[in-house]
C-alpha positions as a Markdown table, in Angstrom:
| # | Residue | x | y | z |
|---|---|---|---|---|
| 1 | Unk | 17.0 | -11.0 | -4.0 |
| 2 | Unk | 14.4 | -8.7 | -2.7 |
| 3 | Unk | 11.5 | -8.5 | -4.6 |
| 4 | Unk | 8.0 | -6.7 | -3.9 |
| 5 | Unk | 4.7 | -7.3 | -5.9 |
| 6 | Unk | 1.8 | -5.5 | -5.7 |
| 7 | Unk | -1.8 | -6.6 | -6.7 |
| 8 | Unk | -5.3 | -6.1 | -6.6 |
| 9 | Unk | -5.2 | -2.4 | -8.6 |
| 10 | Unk | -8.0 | -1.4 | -11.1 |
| 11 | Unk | -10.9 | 0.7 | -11.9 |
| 12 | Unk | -13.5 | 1.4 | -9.1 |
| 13 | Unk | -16.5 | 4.1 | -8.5 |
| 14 | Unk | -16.4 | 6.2 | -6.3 |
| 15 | Unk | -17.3 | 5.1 | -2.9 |
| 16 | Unk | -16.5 | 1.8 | -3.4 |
| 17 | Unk | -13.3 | -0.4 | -2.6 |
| 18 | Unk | -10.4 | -2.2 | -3.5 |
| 19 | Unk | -7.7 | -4.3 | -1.3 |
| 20 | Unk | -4.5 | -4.2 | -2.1 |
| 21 | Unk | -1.7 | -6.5 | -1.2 |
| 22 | Unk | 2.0 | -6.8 | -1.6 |
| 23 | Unk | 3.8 | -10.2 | -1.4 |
| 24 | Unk | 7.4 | -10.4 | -0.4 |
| 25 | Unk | 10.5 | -12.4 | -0.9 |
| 26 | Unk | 14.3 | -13.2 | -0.7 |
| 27 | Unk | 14.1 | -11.4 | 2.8 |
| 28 | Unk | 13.0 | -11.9 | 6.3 |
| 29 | Unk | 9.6 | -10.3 | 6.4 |
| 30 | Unk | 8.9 | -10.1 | 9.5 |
| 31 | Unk | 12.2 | -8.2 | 10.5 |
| 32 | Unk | 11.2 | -5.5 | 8.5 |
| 33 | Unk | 8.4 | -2.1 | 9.0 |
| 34 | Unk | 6.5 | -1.7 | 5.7 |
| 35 | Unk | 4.7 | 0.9 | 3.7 |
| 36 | Unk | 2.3 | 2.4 | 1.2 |
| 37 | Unk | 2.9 | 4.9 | -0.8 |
| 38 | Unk | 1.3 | 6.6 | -3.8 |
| 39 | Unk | 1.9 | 8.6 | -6.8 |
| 40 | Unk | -0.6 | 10.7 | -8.6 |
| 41 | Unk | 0.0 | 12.1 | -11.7 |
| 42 | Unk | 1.6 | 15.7 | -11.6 |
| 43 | Unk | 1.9 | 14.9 | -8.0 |
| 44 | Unk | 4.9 | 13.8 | -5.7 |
| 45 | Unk | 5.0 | 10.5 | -4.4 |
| 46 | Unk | 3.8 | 10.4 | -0.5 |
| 47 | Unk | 3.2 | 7.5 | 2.2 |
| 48 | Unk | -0.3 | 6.6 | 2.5 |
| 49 | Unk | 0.6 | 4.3 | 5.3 |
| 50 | Unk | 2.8 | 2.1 | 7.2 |
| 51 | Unk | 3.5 | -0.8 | 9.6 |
| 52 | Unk | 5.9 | -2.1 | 12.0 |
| 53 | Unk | 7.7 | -5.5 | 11.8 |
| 54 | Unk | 5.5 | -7.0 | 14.2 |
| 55 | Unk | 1.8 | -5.8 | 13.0 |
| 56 | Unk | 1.0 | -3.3 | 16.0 |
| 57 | Unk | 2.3 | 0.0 | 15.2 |
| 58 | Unk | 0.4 | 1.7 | 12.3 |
| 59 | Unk | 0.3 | 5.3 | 10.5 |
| 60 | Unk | -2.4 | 6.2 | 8.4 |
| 61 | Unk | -2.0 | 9.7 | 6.4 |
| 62 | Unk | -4.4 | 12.2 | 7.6 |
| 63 | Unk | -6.1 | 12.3 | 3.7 |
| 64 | Unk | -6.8 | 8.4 | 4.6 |
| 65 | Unk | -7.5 | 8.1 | 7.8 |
| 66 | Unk | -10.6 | 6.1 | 8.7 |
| 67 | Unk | -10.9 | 4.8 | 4.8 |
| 68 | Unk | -8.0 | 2.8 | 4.1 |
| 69 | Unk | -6.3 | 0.3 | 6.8 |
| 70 | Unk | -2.8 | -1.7 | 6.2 |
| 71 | Unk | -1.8 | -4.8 | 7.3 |
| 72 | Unk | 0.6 | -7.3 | 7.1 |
| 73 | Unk | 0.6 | -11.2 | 7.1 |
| 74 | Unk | 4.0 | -12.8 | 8.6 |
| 75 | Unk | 3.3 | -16.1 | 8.0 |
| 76 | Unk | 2.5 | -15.5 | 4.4 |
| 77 | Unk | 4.8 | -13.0 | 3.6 |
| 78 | Unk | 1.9 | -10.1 | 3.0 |
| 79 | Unk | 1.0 | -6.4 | 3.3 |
| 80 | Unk | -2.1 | -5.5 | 2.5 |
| 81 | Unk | -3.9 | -2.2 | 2.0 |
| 82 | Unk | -8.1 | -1.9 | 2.1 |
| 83 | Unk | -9.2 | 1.1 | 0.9 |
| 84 | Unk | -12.9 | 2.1 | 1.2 |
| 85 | Unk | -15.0 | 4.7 | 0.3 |
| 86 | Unk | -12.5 | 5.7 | -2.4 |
| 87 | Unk | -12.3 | 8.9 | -3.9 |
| 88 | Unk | -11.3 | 10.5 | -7.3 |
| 89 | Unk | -8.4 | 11.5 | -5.7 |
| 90 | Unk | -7.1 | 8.6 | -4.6 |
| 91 | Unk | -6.6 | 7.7 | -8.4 |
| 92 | Unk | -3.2 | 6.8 | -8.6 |
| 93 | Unk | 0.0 | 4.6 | -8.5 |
| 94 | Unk | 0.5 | 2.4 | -5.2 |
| 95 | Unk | 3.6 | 1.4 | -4.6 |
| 96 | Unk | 4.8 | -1.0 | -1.7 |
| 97 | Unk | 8.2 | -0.1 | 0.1 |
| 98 | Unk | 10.5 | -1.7 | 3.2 |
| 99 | Unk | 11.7 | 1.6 | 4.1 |
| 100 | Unk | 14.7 | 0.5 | 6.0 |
| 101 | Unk | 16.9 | 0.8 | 2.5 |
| 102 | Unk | 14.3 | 1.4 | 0.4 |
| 103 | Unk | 13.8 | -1.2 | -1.5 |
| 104 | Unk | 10.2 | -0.5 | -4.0 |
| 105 | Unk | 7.6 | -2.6 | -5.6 |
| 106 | Unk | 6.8 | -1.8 | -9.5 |
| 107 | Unk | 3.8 | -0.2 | -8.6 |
| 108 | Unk | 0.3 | -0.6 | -9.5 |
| 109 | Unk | -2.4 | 1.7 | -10.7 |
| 110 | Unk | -5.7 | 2.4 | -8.7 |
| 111 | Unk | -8.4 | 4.8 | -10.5 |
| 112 | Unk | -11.3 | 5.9 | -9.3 |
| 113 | Unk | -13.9 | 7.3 | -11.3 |
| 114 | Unk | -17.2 | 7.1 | -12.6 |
């Protein structure tokens, strides 16, 4: 069974950071690209990121570009997202996907805010 868990959400200023990370299981991880993707409210859902199977091809979204990075773990299983200098609009939901047959996390909820 495929299951995706996200942590490391919350409540952060502006400016700073959060990492999050998505573990894996009941597939072979490192067969599989992996995303990001976010939801804000009143707002479709978009991809913030992604990663191939093997680590070395990334895409950033243009709005993230040079703030947030992804990566992914194979031995343990892990994608991660580190977000800096955060902004209010990156207040949202963060979901982790496999994109392949779209298979989602539960999502977890970033906010930024003073």
């Amino acid at each position: 069974q495929v299951q995706l868990v996200e942590s490391g959400g919350g409540l952060v200023q502006p400016g700073g950071s959060l990492r999050l990370s998505c573990a894996a299981s009941g597939f072979t991880f490192s067969d599989y690209a992996m995303a990001w993707h976010r939801q804000a409210p009143g707002k479709e859902r978009e991809l913030v990121a992604s990663v191939g199977n093997d680590g070395r091809s990334k895409y950033h979204a243009p709005a993230v570009k040079g703030r947030f990075t992804i990566s992914r773990d194979n031995a343990k299983n892990t994608v991660d997202l580190q977000m800096n200098s955060l902004k209010p609009d990156d207040t949202a939901v963060y979901f982790c996907r496999r994109p392949r047959d779209d298979y989602w996390g539960q999502g977890i909820q970033v906010t930024v805010s003073s």
